[in-house]
PDB file of N, CA, C and O in Angstrom:
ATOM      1  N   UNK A   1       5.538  -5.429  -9.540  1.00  0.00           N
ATOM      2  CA  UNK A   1       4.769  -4.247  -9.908  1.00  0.00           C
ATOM      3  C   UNK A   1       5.064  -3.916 -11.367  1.00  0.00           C
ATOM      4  O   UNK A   1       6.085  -4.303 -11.934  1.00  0.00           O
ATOM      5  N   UNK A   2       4.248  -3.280 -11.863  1.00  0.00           N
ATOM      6  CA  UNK A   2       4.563  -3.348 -13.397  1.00  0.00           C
ATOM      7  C   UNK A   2       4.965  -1.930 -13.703  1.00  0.00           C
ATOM      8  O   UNK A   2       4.427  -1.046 -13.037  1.00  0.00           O
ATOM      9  N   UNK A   3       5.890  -1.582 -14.678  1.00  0.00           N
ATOM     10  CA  UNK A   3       6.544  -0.425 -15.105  1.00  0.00           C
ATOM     11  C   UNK A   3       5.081   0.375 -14.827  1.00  0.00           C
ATOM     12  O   UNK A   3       3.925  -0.042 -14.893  1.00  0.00           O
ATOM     13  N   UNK A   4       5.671   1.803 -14.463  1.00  0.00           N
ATOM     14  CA  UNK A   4       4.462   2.742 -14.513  1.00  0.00           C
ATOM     15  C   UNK A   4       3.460   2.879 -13.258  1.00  0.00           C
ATOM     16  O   UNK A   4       2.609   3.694 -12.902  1.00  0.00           O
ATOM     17  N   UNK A   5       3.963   1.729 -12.791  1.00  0.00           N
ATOM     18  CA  UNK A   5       1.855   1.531 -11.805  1.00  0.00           C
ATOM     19  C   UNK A   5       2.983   2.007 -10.614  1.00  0.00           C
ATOM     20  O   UNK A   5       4.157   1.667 -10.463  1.00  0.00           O
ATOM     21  N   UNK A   6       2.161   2.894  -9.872  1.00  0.00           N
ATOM     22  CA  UNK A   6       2.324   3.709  -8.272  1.00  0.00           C
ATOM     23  C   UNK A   6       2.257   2.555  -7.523  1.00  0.00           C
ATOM     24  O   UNK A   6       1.549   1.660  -7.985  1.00  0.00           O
ATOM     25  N   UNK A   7       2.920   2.326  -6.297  1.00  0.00           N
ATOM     26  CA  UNK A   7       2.580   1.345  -5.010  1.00  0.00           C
ATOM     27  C   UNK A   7       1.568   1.777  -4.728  1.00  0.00           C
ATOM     28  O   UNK A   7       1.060   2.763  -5.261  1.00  0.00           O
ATOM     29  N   UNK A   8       0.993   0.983  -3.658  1.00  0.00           N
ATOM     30  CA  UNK A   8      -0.373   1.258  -2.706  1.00  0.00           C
ATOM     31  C   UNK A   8       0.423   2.065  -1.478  1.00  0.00           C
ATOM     32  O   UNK A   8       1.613   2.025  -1.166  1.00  0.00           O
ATOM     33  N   UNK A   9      -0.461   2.657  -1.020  1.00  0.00           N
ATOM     34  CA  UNK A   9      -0.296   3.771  -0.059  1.00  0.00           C
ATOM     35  C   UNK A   9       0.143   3.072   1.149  1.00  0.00           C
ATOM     36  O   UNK A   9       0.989   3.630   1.848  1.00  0.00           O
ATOM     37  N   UNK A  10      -0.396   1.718   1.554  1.00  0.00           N
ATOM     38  CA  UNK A  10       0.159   1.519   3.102  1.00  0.00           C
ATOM     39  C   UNK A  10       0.651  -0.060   2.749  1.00  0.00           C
ATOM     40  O   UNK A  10       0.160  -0.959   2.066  1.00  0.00           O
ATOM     41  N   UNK A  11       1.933   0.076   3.606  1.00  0.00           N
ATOM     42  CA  UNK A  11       2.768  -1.371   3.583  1.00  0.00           C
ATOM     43  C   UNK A  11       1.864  -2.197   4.043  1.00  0.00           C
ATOM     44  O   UNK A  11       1.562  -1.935   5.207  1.00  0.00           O
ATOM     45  N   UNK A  12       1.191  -3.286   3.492  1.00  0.00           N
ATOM     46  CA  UNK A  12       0.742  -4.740   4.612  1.00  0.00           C
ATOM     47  C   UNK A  12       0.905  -6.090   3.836  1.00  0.00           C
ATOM     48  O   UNK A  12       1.144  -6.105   2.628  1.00  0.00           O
ATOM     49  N   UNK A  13       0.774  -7.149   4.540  1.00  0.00           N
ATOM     50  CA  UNK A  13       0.602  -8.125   3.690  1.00  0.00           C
ATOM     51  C   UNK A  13      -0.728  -9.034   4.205  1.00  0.00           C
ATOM     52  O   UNK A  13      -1.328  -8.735   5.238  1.00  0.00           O
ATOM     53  N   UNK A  14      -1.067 -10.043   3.457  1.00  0.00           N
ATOM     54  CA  UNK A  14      -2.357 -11.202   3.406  1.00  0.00           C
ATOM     55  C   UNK A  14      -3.744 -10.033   3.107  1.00  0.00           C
ATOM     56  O   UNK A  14      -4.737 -10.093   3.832  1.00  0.00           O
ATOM     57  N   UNK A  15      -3.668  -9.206   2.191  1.00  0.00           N
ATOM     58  CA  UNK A  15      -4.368  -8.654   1.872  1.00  0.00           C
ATOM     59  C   UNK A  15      -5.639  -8.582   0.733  1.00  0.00           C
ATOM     60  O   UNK A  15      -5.454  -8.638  -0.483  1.00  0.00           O
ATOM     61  N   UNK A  16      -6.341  -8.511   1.082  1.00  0.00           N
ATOM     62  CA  UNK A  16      -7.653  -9.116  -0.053  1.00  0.00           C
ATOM     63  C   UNK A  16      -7.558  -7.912  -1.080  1.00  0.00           C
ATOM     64  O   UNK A  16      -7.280  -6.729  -0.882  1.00  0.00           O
ATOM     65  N   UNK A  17      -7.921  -8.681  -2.385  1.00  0.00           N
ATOM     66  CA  UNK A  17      -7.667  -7.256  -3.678  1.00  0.00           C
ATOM     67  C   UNK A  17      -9.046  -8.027  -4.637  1.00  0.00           C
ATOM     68  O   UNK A  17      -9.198  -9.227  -4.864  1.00  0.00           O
ATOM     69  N   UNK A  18      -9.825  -6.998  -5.021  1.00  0.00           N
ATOM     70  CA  UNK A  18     -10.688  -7.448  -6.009  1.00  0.00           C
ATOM     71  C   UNK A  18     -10.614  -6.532  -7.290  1.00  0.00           C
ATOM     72  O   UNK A  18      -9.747  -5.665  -7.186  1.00  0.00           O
ATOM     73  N   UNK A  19     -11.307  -6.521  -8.454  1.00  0.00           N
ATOM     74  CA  UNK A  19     -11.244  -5.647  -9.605  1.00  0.00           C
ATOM     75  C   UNK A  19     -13.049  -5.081  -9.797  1.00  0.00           C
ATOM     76  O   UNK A  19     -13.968  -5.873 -10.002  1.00  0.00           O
ATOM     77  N   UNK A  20     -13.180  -3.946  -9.701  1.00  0.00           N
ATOM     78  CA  UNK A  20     -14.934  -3.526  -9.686  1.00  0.00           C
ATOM     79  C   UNK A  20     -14.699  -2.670 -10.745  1.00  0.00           C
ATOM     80  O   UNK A  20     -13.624  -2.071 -10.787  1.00  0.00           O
ATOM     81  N   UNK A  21     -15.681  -2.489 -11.765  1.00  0.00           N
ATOM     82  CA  UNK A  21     -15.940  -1.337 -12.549  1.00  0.00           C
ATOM     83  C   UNK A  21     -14.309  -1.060 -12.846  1.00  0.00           C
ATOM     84  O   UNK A  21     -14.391   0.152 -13.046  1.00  0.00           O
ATOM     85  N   UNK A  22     -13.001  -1.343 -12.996  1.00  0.00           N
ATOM     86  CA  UNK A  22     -11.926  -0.902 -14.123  1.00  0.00           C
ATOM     87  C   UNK A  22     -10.992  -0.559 -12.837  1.00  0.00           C
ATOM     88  O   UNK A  22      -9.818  -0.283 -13.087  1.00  0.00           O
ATOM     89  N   UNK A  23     -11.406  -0.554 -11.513  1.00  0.00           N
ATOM     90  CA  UNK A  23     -10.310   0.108 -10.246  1.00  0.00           C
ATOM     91  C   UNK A  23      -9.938  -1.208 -10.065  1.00  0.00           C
ATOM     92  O   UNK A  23     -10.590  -2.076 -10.643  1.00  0.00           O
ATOM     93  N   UNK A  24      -8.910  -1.539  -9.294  1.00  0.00           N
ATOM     94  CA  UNK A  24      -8.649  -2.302  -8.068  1.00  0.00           C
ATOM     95  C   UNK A  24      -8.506  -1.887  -6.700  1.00  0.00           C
ATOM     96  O   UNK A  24      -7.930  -0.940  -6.164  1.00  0.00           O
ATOM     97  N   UNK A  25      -9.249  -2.941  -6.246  1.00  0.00           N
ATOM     98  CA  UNK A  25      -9.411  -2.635  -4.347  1.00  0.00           C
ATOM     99  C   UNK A  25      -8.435  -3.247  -3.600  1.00  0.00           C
ATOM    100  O   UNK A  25      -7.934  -4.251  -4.106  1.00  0.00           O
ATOM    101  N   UNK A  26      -8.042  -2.896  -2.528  1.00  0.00           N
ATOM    102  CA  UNK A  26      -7.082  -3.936  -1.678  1.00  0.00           C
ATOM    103  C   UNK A  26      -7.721  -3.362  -0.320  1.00  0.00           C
ATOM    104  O   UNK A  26      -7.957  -2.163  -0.173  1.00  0.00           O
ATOM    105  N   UNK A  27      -7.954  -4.245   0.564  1.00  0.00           N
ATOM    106  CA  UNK A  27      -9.027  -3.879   1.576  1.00  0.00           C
ATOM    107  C   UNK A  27      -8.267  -4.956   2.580  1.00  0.00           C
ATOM    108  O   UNK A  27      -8.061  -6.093   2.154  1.00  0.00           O
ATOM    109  N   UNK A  28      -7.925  -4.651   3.685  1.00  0.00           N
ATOM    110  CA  UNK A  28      -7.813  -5.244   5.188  1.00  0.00           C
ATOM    111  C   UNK A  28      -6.247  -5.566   4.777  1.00  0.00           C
ATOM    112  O   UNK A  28      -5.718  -5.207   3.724  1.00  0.00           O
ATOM    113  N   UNK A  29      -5.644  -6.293   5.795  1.00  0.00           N
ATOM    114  CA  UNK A  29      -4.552  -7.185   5.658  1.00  0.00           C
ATOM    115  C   UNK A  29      -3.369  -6.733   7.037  1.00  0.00           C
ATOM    116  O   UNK A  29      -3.614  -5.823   7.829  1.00  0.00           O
ATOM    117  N   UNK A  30      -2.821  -7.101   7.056  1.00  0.00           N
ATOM    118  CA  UNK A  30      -1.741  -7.262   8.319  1.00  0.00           C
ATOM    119  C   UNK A  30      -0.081  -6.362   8.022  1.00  0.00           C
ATOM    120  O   UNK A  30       0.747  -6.656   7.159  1.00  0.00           O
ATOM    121  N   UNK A  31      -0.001  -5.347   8.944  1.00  0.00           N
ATOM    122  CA  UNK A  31       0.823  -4.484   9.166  1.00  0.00           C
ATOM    123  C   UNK A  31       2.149  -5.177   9.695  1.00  0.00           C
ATOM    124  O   UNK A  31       3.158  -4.636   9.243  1.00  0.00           O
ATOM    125  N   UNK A  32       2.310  -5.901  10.269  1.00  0.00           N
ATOM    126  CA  UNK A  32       3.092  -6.693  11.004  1.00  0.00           C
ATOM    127  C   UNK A  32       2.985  -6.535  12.620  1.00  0.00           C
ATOM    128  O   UNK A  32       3.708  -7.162  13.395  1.00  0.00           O
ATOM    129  N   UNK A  33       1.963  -5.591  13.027  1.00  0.00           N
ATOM    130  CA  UNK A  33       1.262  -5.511  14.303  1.00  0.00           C
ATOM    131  C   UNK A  33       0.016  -6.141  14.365  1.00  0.00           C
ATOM    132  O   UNK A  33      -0.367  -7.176  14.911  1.00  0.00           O
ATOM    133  N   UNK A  34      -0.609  -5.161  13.582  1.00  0.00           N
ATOM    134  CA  UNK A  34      -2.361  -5.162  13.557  1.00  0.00           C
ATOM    135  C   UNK A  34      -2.614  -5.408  12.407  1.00  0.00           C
ATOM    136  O   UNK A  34      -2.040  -4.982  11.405  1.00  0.00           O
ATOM    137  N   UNK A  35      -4.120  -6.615  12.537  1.00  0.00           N
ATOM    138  CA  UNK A  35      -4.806  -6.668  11.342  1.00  0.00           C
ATOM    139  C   UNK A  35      -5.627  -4.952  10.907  1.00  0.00           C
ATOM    140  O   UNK A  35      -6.221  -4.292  11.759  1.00  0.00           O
ATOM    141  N   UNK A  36      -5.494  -4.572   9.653  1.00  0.00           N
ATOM    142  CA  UNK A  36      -6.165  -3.666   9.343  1.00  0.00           C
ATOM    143  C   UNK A  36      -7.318  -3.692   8.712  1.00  0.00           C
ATOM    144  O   UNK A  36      -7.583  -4.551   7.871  1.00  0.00           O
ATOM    145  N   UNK A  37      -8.185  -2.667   9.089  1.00  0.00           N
ATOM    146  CA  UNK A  37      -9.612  -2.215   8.549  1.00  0.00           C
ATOM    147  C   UNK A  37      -9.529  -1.306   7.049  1.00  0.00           C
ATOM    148  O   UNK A  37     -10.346  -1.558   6.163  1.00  0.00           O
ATOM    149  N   UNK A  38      -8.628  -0.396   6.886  1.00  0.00           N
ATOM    150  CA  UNK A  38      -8.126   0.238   5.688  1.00  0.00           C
ATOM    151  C   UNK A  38      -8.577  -0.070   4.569  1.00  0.00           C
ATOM    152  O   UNK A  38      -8.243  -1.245   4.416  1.00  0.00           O
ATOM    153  N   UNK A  39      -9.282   0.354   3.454  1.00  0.00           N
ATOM    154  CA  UNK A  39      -9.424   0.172   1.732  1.00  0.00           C
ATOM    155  C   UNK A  39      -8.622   1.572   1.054  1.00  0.00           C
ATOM    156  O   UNK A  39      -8.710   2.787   1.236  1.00  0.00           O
ATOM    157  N   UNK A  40      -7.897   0.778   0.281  1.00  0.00           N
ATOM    158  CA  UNK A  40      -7.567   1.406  -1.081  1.00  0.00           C
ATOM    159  C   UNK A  40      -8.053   1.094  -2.654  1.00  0.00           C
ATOM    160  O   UNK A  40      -8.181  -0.031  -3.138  1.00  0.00           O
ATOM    161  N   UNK A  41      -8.303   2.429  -3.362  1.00  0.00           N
ATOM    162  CA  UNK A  41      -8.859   2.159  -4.636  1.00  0.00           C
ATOM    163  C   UNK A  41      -7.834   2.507  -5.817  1.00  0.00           C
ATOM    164  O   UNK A  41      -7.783   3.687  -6.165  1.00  0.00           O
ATOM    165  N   UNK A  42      -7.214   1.798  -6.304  1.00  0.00           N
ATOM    166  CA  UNK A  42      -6.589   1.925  -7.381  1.00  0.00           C
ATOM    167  C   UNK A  42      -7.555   2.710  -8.973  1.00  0.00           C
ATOM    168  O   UNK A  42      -8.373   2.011  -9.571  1.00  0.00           O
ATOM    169  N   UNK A  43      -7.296   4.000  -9.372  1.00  0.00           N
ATOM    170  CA  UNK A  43      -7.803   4.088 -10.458  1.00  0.00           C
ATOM    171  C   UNK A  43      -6.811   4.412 -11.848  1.00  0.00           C
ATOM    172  O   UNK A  43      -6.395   5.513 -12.208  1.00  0.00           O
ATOM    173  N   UNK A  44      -6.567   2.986 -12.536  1.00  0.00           N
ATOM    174  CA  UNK A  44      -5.502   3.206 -13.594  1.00  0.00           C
ATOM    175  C   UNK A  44      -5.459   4.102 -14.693  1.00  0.00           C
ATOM    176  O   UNK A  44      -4.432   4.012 -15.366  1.00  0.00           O
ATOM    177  N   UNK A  45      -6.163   4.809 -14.998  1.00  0.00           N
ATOM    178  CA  UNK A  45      -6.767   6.593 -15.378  1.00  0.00           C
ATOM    179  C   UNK A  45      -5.748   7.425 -15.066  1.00  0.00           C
ATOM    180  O   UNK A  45      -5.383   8.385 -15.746  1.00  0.00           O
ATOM    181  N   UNK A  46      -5.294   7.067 -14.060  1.00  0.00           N
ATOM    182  CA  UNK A  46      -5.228   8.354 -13.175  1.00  0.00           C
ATOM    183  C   UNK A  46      -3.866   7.828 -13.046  1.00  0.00           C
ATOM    184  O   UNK A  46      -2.848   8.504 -13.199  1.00  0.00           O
ATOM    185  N   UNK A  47      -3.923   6.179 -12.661  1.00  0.00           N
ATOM    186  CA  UNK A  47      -2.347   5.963 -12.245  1.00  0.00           C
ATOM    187  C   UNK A  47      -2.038   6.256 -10.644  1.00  0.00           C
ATOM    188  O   UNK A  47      -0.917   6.440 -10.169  1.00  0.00           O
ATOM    189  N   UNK A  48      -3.328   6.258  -9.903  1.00  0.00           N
ATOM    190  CA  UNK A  48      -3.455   6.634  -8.485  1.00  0.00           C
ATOM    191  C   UNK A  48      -3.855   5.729  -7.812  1.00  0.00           C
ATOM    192  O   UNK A  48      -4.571   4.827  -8.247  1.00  0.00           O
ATOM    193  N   UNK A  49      -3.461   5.826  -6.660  1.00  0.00           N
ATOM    194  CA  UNK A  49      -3.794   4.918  -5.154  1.00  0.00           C
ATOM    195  C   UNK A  49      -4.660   6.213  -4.070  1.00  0.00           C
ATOM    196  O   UNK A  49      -4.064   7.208  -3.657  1.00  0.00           O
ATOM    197  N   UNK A  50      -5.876   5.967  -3.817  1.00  0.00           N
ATOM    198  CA  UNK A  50      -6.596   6.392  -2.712  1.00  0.00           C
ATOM    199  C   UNK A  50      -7.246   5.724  -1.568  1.00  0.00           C
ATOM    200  O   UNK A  50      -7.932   4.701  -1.585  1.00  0.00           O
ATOM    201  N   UNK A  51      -6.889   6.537  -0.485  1.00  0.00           N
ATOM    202  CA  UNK A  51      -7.535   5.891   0.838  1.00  0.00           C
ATOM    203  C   UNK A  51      -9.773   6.159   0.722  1.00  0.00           C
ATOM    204  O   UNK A  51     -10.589   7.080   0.723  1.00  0.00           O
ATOM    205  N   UNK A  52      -9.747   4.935   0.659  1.00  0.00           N
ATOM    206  CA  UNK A  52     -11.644   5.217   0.764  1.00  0.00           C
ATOM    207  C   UNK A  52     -12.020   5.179   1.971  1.00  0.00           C
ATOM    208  O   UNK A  52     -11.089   5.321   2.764  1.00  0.00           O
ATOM    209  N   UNK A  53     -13.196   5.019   2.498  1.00  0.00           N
ATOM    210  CA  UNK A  53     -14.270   4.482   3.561  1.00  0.00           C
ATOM    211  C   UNK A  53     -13.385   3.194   4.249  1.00  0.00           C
ATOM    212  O   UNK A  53     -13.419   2.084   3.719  1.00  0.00           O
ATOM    213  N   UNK A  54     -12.769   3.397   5.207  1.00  0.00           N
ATOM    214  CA  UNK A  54     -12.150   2.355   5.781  1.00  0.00           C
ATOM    215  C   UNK A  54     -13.456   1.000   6.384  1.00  0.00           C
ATOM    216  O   UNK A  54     -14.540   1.410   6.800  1.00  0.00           O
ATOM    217  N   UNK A  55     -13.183  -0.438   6.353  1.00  0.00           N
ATOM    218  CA  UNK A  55     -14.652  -1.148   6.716  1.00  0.00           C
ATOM    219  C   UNK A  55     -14.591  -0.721   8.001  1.00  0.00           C
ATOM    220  O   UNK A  55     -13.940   0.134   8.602  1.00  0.00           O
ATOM    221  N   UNK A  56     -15.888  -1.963   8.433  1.00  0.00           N
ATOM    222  CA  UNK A  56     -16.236  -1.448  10.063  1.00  0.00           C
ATOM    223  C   UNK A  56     -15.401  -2.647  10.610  1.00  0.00           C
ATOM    224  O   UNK A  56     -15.280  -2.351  11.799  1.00  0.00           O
ATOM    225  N   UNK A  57     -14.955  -3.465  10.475  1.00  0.00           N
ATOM    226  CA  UNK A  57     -13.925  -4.623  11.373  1.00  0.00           C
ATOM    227  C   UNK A  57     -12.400  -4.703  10.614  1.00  0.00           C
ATOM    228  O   UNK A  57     -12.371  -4.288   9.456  1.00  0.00           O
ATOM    229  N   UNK A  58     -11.639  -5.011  10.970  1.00  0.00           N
ATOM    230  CA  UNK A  58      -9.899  -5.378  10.545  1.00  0.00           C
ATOM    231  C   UNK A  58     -10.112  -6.869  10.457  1.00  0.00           C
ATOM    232  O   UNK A  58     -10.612  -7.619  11.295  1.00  0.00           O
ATOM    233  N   UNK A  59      -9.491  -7.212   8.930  1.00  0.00           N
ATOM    234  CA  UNK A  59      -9.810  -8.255   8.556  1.00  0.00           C
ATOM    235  C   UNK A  59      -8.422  -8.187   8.013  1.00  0.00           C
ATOM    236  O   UNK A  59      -8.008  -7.172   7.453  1.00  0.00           O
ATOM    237  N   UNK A  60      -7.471  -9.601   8.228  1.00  0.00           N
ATOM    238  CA  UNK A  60      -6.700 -10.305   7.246  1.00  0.00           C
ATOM    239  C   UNK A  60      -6.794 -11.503   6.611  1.00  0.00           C
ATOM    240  O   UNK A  60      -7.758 -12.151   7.018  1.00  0.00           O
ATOM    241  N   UNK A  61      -6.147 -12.044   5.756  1.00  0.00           N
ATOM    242  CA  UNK A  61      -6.202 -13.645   5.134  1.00  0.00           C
ATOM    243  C   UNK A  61      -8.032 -13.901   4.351  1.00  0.00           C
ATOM    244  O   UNK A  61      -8.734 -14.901   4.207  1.00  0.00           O
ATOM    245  N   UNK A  62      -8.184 -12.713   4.075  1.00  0.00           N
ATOM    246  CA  UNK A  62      -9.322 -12.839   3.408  1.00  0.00           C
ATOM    247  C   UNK A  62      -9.857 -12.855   2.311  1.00  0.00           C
ATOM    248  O   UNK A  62      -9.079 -12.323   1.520  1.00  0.00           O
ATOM    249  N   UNK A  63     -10.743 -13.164   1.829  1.00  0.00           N
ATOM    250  CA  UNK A  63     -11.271 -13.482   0.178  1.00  0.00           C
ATOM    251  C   UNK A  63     -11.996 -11.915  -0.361  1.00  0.00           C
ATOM    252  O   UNK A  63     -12.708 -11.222   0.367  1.00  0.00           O
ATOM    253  N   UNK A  64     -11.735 -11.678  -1.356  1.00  0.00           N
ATOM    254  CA  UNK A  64     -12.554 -11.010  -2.146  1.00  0.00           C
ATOM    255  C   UNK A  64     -13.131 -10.926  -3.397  1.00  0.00           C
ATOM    256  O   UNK A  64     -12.283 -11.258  -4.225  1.00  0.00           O
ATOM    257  N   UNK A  65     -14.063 -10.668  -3.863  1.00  0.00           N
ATOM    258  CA  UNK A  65     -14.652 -11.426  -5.133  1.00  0.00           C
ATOM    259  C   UNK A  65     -15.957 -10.025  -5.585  1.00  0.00           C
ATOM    260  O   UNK A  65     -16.551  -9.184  -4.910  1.00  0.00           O
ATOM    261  N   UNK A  66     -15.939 -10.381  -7.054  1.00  0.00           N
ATOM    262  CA  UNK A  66     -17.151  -8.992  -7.661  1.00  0.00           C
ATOM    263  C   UNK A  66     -17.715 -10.028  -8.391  1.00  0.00           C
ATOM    264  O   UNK A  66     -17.102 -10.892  -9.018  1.00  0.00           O
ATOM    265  N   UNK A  67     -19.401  -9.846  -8.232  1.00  0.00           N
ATOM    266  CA  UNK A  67     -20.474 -10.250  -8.804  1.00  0.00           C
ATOM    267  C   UNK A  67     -21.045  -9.422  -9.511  1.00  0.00           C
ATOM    268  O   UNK A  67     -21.471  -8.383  -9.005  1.00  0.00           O
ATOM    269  N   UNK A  68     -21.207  -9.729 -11.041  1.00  0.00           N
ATOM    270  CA  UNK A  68     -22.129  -8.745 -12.139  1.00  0.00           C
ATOM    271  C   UNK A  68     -21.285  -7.603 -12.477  1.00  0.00           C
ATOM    272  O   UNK A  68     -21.917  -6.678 -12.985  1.00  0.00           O
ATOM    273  N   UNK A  69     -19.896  -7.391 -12.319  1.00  0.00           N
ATOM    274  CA  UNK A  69     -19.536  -6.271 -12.729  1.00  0.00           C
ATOM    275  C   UNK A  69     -17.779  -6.526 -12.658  1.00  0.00           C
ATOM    276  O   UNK A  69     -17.010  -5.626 -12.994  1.00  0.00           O
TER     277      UNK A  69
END
């Protein structure tokens, strides 16, 4: 983690992270129970971690990727 930057709000790992418009996302990944449905939005502005719109399925070991932006 780099000097300065806040953790993400919930412990998991195999978690998908993309970069949109200047945030970073980290969306789904594995609790050490359950795969999770959960998104967080990183806004480095702010220096904050927020819980968004959780998806509609729990996804781990997954890809994420931004087109045009």
């Amino acid at each position: 983690m780099s000097a300065g930057c806040t953790a993400v709000m919930l412990c998991r790992c195999y978690v998908s992270v993309a970069v949109l418009e200047g945030c970073i996302y980290a969306m789904g990944g594995y609790d050490g129970h359950v795969r999770q449905n959960t998104a967080e939005r990183y806004t480095p502005k702010a220096n904050q971690w927020s819980l968004i719109t959780p998806m509609n399925h729990q996804r781990s070991d997954a890809s994420a990727t931004t087109l045009n932006s």
